[in-house]
C-alpha positions in Angstrom: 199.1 40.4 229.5 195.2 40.6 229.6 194.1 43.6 227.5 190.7 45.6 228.6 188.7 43.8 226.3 189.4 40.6 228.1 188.0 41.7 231.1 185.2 42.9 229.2 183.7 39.6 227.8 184.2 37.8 231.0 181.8 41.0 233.2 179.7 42.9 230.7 176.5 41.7 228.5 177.4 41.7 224.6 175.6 45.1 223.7 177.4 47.0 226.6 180.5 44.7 226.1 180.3 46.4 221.8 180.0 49.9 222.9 182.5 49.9 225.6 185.4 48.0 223.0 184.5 50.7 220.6 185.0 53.5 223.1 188.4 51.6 223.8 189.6 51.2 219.8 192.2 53.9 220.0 193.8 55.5 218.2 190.9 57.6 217.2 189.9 56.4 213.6 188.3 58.7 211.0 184.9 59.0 212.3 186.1 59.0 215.8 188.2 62.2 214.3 185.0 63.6 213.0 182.6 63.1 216.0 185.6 65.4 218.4 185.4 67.8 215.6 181.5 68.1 216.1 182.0 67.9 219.7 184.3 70.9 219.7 182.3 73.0 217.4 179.4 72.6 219.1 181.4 73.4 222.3 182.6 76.1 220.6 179.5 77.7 219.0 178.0 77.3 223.1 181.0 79.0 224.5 180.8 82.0 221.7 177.0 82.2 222.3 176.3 82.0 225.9 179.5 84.6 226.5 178.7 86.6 223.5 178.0 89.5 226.2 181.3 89.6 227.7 183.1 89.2 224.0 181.6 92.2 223.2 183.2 94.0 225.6 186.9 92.9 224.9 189.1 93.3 222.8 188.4 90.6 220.9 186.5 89.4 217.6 184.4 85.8 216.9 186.8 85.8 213.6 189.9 86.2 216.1 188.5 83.3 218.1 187.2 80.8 214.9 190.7 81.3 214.4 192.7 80.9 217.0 190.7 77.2 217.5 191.2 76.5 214.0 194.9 76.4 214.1 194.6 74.4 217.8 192.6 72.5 216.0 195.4 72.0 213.2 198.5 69.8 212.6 199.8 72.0 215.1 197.7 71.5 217.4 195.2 68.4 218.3 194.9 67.7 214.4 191.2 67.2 214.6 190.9 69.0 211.5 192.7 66.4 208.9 191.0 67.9 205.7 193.2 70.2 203.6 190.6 71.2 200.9 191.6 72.1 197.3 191.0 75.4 195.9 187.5 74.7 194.5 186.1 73.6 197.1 187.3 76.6 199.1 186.2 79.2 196.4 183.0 77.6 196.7 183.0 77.8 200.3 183.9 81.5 200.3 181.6 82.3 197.7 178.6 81.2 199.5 179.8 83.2 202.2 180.2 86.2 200.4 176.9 86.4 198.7 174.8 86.1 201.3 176.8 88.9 203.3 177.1 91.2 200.8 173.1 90.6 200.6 172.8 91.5 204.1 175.0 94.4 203.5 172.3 95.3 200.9 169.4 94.8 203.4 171.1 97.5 205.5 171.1 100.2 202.8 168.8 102.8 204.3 169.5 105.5 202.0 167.7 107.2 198.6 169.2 106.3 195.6 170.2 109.9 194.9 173.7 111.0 194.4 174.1 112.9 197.3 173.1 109.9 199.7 175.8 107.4 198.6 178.5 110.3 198.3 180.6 108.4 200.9 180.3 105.4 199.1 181.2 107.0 195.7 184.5 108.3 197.0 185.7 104.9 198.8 185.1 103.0 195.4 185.4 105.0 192.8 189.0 106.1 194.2 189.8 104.7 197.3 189.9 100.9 195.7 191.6 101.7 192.6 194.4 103.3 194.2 194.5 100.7 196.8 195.3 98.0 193.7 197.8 99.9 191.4 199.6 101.4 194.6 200.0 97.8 195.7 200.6 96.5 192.1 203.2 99.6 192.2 205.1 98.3 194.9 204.8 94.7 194.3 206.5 95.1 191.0 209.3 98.1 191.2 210.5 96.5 195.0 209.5 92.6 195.6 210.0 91.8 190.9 206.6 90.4 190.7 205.4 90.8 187.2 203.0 93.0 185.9 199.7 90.9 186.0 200.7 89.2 189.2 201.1 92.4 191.0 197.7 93.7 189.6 195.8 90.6 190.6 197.4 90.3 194.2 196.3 94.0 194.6 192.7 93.3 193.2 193.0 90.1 195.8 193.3 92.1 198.7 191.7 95.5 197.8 188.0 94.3 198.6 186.9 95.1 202.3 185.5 92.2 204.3 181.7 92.7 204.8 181.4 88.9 206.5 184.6 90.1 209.1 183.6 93.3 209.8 179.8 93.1 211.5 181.1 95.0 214.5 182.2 98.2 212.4 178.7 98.0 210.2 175.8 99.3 210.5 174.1 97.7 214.0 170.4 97.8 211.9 168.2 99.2 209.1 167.3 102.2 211.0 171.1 102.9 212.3 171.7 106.8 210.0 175.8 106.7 211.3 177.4 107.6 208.4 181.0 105.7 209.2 179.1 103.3 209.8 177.1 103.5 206.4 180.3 103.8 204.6 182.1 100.8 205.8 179.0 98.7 204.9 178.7 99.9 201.6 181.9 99.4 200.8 182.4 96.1 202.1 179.0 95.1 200.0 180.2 96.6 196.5 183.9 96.3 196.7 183.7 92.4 196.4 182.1 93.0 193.3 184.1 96.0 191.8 187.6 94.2 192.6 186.2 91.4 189.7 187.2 93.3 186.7 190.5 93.9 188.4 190.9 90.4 189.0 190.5 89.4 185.3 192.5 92.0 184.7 195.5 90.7 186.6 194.7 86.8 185.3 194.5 88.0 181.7 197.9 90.0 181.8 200.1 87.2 183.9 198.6 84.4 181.1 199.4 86.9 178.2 201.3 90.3 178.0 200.0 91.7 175.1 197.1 93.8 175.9 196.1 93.7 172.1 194.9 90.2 172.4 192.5 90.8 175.8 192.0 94.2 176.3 188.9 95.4 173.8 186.9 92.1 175.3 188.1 92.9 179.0 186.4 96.4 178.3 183.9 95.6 176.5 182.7 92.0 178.9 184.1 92.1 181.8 184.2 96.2 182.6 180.9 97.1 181.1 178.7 94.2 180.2 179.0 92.8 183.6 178.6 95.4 185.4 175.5 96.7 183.9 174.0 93.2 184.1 174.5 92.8 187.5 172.7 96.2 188.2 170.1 95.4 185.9 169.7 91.7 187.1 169.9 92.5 190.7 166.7 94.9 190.4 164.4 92.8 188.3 164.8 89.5 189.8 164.8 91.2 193.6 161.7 93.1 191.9 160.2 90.0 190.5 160.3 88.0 194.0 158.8 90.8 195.9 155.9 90.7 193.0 155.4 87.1 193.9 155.6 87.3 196.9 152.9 90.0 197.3 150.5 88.2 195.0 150.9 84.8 196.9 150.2 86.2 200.4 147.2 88.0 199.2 145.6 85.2 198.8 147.2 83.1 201.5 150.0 84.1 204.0 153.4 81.5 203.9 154.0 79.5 206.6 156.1 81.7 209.3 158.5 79.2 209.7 159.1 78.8 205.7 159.2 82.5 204.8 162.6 83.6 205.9 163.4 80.9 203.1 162.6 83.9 200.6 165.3 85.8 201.5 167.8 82.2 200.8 165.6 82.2 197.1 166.2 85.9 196.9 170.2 85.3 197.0 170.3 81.9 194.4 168.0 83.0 192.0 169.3 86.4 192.0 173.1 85.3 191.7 172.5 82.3 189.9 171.0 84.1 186.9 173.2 86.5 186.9 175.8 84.6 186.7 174.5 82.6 183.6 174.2 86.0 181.1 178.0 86.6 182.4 177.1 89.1 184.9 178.6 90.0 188.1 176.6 88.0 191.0 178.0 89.7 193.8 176.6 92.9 192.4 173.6 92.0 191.4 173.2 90.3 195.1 174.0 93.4 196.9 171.6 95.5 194.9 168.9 93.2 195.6 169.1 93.6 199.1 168.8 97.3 198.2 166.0 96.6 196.1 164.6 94.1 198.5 164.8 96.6 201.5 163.2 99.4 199.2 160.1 97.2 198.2 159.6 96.0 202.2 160.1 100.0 202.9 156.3 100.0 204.1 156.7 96.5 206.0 159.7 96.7 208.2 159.2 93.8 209.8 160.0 91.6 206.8 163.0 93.1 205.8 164.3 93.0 209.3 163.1 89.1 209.5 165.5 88.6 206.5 168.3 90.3 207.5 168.1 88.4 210.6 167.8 85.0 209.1 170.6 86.0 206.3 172.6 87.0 209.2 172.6 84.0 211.2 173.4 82.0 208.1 176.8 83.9 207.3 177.7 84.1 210.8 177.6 79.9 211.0 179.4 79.9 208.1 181.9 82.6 208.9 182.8 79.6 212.0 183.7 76.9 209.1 185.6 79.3 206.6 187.9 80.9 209.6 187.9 77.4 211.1 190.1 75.7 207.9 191.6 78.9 207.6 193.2 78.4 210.7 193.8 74.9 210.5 195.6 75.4 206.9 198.3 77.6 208.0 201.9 76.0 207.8 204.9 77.6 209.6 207.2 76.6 206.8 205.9 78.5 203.9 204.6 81.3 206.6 208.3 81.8 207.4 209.3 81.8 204.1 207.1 84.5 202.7 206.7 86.5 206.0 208.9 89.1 205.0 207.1 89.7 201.9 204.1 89.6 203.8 204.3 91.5 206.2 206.1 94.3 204.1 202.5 94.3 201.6 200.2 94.1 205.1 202.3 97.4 206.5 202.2 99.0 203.1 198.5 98.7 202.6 197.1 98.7 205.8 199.1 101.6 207.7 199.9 103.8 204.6 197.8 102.8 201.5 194.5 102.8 202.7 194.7 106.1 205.4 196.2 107.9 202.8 193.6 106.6 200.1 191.3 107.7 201.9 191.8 110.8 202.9 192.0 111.8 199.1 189.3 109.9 198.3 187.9 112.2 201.0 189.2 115.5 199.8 186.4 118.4 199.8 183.6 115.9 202.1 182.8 117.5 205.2 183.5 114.3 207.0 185.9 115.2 210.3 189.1 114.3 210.7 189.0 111.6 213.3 186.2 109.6 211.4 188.9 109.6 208.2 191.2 107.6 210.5 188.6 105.1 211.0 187.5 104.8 207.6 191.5 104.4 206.7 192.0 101.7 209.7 189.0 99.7 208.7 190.1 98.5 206.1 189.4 94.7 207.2 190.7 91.5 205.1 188.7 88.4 205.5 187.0 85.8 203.4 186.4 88.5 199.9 190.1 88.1 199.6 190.0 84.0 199.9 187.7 83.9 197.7 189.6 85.9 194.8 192.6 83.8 195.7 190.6 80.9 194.7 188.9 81.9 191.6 192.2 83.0 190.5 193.7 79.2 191.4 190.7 78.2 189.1 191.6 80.5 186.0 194.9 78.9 185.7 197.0 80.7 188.8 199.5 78.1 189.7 202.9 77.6 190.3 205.7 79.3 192.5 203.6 82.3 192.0 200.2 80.7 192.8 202.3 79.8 196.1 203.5 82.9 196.8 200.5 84.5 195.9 198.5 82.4 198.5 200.7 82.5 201.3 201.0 86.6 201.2 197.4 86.0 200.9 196.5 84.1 204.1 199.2 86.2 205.8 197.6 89.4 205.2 193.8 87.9 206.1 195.6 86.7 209.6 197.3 90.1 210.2 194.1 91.6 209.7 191.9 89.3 211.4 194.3 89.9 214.8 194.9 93.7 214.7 191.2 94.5 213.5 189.6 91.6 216.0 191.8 93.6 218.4 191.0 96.9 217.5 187.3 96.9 216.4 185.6 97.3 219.9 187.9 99.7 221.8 187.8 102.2 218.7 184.1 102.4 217.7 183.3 102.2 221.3 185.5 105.8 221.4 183.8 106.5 218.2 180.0 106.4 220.1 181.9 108.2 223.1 183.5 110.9 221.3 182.7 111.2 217.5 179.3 109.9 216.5 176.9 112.8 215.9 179.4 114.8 214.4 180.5 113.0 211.2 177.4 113.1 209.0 178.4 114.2 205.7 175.2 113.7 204.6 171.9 113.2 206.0 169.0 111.2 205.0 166.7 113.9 205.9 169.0 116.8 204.1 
């Protein structure tokens, strides 16, 4: 039997004759696999673009969606997406993610650095987060037998707040006063610092049960020193930049084209150093946004430019993290840690966090209604991947690095599908019905 390629040499000239044999060379090979994958992202980056006015009316998050086409995109699916990354290059992934939203998160601040301002803020991370991780450490130990310093760390995992999943619940811009709003982008920025001393926490106490040998450094390093540094780092090299910056333009403005490339600088440098004297980056990224957004106070239009560009960035790669997310997930370890699962997903997300809250909220004038949001916002997303990974880095392995991981990725899907479902419907009641009437604090006050 004459195959196609046959027919080909006798009718076609040789450089049409090559391409169409190549088309033909099925089954698809690696790069054949890797030009479909381009081909549906871009499809898929069109689709989520042109009909970004209609998603925005459903029911429906771009995370829900980046999902849902990763796992079509799976082995149980087309299997366009062959690559099953290890845990380094995913924390990498992740982290890169996660700086430069919680830097946009800081480019949102719009707030006085007094007290009274960042009240909100205060509550949901000075006692909203810690009872989030011991009340799931709590219950991981005394009813599923995890040990101590596994239970901590899988409650420091999940405990941060996504600030990359949650755009639609966060502040819409720099001038937006709403103080849910505010809140949930605060805490999303901060928390994925402040869970890091929880996280060592956890990893020190599963590698060694007596606190005698860890504890006084934990305190003294990774409690104090790191925090401070962050703060401190954060402002002076966010202070710094803006200096240059200032002095370079008055002699001769930067391209237009080249100059949302600051705020990428901004980010490296900022986490980078950091990150060299042992200090927390994510923090000191967040509070160079601040510091950023303070120091462009009188020149909106820069600090809008910047939030803009660092917004676009994380949003293109939100599409690649939820992406392998989606095409990672297995059905056989899913079903064998679903019940666990979905028993820590229930726990934190329908009784943990309202009821944190709402004692985290005790004595703020903050209504009633607005608590339930701030308790059902609690979003899990790429924060939470990225912890996983680090702790996979430290030394977490194992059957409990397995189980660990897959109550992990459970959770981040639960959330992703109830929040991607919820989000719109309930801040569009919210504006409706509740906006104007939840400021604990004003600006202006």
């Amino acid at each position: 039997m004459k195959s196609p390629g046959d027919k080909l040499t006798r009718e076609y000239p040789s450089t049409l004759r090559k391409l169409a044999l190549r088309f033909l060379s099925f089954p698809p090979t690696l790069v054949n696999i890797y030009i479909l994958d381009l081909l549906v992202i871009g499809l898929l980056l069109l689709g989520v673009t042109l009909g970004s006015g209609w998603i925005s009316r459903l029911p429906l998050s771009y995370a829900l969606i980046y999902l849902v086409v990763g796992i079509f995109l799976g082995p149980y699916g087309v299997k366009l997406i062959q690559l099953r990354p290890d845990a380094e290059f995913l924390e990498r992934l992740t982290e890169l993610v996660v700086i430069i939203s919680v830097f946009g998160c800081g480019l949102k601040m719009n707030r006085p650095f007094k007290l009274w301002a960042w009240q909100t803020t205060a509550r949901l991370i000075g006692f909203l987060m810690p009872i989030s991780i011991f009340a799931i450490a709590a219950f991981c130990h005394w009813l599923m037998g995890f040990d101590w310093g596994a239970a901590v760390l899988l409650g420091a995992i999940l405990a941060p707040t996504d600030p990359v999943l949650a755009s639609e619940v966060q502040l819409a811009n720099v001038k937006d006063q709403d103080e849910l709003r505010f809140g949930l982008t605060s805490e999303g920025g901060l928390n994925d610092a402040l869970a890091f001393p929880f996280v060592y926490f956890g990893i020190y106490w599963l590698k060694d049960s007596n606190w005698d040998n860890w504890f006084k450094q934990w305190v003294a390093v990774d409690l104090v020193w790191a925090i401070a540094s962050g703060i401190v780092m954060g402002i002076l090299v966010a202070k710094a930049i803006v200096w240059v910056d200032k002095q370079v333009q008055r002699f001769r403005e930067v391209d237009n084209l080249m100059e949302d490339f600051v705020a990428l600088s901004t980010i490296l440098l900022t986490y980078s150093l950091t990150e060299l004297v042992n200090g927390y980056g994510f923090l000191a990224v967040f509070v160079a946004g601040v510091t950023v957004q303070a120091s462009y106070y009188h020149n909106p239009k820069k600090r809008i430019a910047q939030l803009e560009f660092t917004e676009r960035v994380e949003k293109l790669l939100e599409v690649g993290t939820i992406l392998i997310l989606g095409s990672l997930l297995l059905v056989a370890p899913m079903i064998k840690y679903a019940g666990e699962a979905l028993l820590v997903a229930g726990l934190l997300l329908f009784v943990i966090r309202p009821i944190g809250v709402w004692i985290s909220m005790l004595g703020s004038r903050i209504p009633p209604p607005t608590r339930w949001l701030f308790g059902w916002f609690g979003i899990r997303g790429v924060g939470s991947l990225y912890y996983l990974t680090y702790a996979f880095g430290k030394g977490l392995e194992g059957e409990i690095g397995e189980r660990l991981a897959w109550i992990t990725y459970i959770i981040v899907v639960i959330s992703v599908i109830l929040h991607g479902i919820s989000a719109t419907p309930l801040i569009n009641w919210y504006e409706r019905h509740i906006k104007g009437t939840s400021q604990d604090v004003s600006p202006d006050s």
